[in-house]
N, CA, C and O atoms as CSV, one atom per row, in Angstrom:
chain,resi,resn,atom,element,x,y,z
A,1,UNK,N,N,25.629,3.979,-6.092
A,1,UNK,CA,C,24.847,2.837,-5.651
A,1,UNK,C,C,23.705,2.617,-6.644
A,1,UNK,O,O,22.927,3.515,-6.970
A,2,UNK,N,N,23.655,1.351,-7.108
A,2,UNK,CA,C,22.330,1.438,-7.642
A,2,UNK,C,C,21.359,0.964,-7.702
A,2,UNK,O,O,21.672,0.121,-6.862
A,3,UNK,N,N,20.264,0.672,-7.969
A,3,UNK,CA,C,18.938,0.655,-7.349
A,3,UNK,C,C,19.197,-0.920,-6.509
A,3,UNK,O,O,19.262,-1.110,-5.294
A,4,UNK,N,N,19.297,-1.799,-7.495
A,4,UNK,CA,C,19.088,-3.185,-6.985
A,4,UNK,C,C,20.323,-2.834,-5.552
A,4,UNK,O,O,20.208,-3.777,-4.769
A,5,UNK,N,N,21.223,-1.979,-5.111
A,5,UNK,CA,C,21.869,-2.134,-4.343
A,5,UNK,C,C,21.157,-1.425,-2.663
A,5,UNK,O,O,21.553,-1.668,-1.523
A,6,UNK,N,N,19.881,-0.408,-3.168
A,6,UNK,CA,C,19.397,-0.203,-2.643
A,6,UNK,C,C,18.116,-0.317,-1.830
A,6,UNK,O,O,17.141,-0.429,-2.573
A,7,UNK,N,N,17.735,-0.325,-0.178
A,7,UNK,CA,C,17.071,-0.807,0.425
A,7,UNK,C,C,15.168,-0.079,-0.192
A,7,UNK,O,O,14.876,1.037,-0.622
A,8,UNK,N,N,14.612,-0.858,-0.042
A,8,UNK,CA,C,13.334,-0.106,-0.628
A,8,UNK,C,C,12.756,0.161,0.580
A,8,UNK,O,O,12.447,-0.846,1.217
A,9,UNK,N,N,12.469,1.425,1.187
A,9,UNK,CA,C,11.192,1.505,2.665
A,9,UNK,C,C,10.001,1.322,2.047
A,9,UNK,O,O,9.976,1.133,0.831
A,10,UNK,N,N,8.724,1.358,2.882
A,10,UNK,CA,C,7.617,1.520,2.425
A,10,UNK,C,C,6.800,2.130,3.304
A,10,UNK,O,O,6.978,1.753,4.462
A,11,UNK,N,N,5.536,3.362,3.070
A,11,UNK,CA,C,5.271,4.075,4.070
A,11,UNK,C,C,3.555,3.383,3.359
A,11,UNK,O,O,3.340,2.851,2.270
A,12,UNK,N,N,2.460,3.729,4.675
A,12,UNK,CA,C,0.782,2.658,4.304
A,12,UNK,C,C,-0.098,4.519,4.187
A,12,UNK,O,O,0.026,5.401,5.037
A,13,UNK,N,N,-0.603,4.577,3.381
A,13,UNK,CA,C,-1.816,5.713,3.460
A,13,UNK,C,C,-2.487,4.998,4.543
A,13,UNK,O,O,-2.743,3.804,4.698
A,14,UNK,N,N,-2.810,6.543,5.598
A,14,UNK,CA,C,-3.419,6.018,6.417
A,14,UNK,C,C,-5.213,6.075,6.504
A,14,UNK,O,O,-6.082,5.718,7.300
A,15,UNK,N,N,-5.142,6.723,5.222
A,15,UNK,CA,C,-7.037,6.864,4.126
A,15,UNK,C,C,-7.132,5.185,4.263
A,15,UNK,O,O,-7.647,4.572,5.198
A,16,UNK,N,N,-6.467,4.597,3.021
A,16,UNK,CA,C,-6.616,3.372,2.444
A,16,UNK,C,C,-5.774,2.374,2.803
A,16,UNK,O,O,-6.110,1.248,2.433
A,17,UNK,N,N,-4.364,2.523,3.676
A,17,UNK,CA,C,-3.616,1.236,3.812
A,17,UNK,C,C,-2.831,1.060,2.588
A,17,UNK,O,O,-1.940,0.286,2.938
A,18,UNK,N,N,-2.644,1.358,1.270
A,18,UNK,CA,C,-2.004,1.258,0.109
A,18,UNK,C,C,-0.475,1.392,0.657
A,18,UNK,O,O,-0.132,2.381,1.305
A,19,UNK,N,N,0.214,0.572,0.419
A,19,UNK,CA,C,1.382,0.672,0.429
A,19,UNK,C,C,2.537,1.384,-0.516
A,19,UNK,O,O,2.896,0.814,-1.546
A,20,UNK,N,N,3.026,2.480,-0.177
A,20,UNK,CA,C,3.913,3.144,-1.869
A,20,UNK,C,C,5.334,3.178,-0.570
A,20,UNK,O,O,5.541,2.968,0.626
A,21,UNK,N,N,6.070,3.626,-1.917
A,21,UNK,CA,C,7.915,3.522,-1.889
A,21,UNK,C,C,7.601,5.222,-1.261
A,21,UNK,O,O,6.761,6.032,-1.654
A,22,UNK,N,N,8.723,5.362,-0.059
A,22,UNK,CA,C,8.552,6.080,0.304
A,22,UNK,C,C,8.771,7.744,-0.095
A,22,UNK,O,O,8.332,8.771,0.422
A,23,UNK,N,N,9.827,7.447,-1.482
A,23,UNK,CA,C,9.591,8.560,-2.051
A,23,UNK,C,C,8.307,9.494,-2.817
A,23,UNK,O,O,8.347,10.639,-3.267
A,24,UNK,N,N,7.476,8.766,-2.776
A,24,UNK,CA,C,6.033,8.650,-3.489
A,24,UNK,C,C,5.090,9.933,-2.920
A,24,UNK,O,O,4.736,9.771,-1.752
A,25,UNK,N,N,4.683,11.029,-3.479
A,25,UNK,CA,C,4.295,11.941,-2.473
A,25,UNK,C,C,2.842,11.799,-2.066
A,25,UNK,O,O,2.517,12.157,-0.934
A,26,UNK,N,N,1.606,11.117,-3.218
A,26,UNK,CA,C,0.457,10.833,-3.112
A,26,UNK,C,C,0.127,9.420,-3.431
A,26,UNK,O,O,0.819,8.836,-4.266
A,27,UNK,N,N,-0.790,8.857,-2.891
A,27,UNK,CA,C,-1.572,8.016,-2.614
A,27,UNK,C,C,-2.397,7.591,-4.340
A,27,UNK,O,O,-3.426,8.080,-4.808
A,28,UNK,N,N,-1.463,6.516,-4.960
A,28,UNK,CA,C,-2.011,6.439,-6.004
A,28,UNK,C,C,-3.447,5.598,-5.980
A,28,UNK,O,O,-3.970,5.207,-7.023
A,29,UNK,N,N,-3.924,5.406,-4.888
A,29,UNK,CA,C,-5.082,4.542,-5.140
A,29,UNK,C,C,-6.437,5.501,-4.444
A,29,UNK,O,O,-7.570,5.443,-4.922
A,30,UNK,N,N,-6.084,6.347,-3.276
A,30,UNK,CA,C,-7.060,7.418,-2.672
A,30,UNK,C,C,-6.566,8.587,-3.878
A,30,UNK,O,O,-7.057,8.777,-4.990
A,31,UNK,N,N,-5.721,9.094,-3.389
A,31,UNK,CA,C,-5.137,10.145,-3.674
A,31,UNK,C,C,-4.614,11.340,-2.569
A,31,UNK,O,O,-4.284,12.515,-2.732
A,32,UNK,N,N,-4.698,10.471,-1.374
A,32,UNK,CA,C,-4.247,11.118,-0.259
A,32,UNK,C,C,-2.650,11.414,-0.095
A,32,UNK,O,O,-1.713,10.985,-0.768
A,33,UNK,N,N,-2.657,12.053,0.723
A,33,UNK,CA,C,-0.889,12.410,1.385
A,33,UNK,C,C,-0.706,12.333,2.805
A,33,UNK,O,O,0.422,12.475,3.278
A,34,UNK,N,N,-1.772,12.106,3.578
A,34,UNK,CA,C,-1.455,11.355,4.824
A,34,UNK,C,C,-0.706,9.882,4.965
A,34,UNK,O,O,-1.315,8.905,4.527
A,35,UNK,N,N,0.316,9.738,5.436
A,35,UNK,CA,C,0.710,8.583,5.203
A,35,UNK,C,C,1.182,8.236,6.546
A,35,UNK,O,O,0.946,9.160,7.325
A,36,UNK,N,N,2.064,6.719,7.383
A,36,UNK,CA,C,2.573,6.488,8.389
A,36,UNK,C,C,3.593,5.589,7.781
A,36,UNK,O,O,3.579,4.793,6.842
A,37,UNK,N,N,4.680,6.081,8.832
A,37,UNK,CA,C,5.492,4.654,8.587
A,37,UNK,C,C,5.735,3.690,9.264
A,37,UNK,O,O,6.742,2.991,9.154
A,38,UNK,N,N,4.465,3.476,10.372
A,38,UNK,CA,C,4.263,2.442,11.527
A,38,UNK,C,C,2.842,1.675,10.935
A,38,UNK,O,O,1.704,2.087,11.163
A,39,UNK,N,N,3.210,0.365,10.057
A,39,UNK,CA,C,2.157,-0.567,10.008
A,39,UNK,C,C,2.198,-1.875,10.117
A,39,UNK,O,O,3.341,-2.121,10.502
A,40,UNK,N,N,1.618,-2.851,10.002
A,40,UNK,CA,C,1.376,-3.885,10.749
A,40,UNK,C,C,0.929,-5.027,9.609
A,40,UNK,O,O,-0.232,-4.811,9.259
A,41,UNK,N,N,1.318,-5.787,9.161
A,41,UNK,CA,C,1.127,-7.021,8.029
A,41,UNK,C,C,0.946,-6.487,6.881
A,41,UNK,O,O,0.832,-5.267,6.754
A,42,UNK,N,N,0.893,-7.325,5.879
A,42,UNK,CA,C,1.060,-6.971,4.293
A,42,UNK,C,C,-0.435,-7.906,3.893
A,42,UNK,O,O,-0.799,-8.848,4.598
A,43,UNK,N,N,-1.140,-7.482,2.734
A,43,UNK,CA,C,-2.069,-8.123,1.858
A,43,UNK,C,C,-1.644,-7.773,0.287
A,43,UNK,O,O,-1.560,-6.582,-0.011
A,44,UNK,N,N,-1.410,-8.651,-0.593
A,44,UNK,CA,C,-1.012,-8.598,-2.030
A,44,UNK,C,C,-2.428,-8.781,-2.400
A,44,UNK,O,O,-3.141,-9.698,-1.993
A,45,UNK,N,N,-2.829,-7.701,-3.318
A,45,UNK,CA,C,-4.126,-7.575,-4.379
A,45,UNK,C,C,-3.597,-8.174,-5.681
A,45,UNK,O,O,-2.848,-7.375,-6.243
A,46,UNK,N,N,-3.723,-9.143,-6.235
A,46,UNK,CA,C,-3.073,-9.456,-7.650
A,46,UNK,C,C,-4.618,-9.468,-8.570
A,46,UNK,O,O,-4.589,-9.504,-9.800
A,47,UNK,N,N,-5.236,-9.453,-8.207
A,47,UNK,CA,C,-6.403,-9.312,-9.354
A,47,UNK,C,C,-7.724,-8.704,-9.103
A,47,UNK,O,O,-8.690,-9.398,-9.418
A,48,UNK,N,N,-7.948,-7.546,-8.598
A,48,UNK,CA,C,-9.189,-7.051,-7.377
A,48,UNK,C,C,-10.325,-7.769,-8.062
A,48,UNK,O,O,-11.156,-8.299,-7.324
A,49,UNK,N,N,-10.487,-7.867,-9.420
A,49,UNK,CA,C,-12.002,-8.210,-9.986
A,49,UNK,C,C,-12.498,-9.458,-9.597
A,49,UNK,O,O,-13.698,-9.615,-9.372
A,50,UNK,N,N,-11.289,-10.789,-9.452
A,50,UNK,CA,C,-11.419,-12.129,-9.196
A,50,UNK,C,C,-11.216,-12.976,-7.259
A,50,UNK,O,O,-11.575,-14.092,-6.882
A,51,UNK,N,N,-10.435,-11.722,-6.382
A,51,UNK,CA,C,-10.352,-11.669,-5.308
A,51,UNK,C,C,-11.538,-11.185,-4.321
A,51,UNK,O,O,-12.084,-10.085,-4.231
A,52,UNK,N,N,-11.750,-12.422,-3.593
A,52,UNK,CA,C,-12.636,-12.235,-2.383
A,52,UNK,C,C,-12.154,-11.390,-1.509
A,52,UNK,O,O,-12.809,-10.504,-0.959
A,53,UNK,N,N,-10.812,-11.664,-1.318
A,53,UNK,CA,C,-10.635,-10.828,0.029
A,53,UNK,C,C,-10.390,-9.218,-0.915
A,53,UNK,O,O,-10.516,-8.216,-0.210
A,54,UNK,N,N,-10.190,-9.066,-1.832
A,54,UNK,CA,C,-10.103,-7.189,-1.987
A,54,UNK,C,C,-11.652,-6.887,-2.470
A,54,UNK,O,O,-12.063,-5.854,-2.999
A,55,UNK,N,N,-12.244,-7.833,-2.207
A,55,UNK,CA,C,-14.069,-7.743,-2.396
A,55,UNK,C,C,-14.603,-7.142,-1.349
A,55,UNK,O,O,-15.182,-6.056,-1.326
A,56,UNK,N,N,-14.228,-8.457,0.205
A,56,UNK,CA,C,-14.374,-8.179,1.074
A,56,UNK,C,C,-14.050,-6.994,1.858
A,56,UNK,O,O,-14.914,-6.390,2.494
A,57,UNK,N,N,-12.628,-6.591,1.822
A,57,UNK,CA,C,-12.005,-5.322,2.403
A,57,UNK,C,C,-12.262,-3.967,1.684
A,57,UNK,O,O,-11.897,-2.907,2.191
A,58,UNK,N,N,-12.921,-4.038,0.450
A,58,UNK,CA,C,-13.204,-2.984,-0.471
A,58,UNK,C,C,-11.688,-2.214,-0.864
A,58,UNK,O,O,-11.444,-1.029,-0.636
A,59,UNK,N,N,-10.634,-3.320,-1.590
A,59,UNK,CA,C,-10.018,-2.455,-2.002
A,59,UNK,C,C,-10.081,-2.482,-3.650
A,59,UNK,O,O,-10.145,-3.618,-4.119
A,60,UNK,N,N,-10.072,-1.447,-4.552
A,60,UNK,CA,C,-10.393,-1.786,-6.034
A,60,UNK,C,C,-9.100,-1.019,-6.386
A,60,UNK,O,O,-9.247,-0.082,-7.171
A,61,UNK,N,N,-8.019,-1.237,-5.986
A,61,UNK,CA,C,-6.650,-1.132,-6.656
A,61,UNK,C,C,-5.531,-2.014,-6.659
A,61,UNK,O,O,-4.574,-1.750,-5.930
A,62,UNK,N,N,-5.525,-3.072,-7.416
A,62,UNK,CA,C,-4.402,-3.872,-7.121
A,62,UNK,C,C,-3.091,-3.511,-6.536
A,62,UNK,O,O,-2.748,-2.430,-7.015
A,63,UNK,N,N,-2.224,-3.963,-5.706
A,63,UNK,CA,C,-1.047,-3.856,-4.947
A,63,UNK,C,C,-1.126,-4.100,-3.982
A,63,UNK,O,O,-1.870,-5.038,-3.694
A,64,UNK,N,N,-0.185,-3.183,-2.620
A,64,UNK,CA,C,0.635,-3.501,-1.751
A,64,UNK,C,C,-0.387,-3.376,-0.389
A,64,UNK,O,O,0.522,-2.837,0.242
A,65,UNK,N,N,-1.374,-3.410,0.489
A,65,UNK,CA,C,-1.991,-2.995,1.439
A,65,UNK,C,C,-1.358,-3.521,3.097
A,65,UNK,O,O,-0.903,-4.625,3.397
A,66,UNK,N,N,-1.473,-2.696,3.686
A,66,UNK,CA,C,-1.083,-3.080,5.078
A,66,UNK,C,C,-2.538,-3.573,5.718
A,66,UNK,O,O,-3.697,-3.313,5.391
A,67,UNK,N,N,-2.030,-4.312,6.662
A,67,UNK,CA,C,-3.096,-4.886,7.531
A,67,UNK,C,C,-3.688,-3.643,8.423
A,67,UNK,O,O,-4.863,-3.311,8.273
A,68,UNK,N,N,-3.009,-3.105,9.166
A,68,UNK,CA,C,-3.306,-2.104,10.937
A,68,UNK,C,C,-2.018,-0.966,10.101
A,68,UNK,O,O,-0.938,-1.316,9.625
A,69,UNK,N,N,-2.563,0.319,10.149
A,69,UNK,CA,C,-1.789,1.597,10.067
A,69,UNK,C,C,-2.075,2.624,11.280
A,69,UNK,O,O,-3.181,3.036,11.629
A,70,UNK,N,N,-0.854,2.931,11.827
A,70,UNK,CA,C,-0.859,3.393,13.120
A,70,UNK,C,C,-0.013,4.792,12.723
A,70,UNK,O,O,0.264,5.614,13.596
């Protein structure tokens, strides 16, 4: 099987909300390893320096963030 044939999961640090592929063992934006795989909406960071809302939410790593991590 190969990749494009395969489903991608995604698990949210439950430090920061960062979204990684679930093979991923740490938290490239904390550096945590607490993670869940019960979360709740998506936010795309495409530019933290020029974005209000990753201003507002204090995130300073562009990517994948969940809304609510449970």
């Amino acid at each position: 099987m190969s990749r494009k044939d395969q489903i991608i999961t995604f698990k949210a640090c439950r430090k920061c909300g960062y979204l990684v592929e679930n093979l991923i063992p740490k938290c490239p934006a904390c550096g945590s390893v607490n993670f869940s795989m019960e979360y709740e909406g998506l936010i795309i960071i495409l530019d933290k320096d020029k974005s209000e809302v990753a201003k507002k939410l204090k995130k300073g790593v562009n990517g994948k963030y969940a809304i609510k991590v449970y």
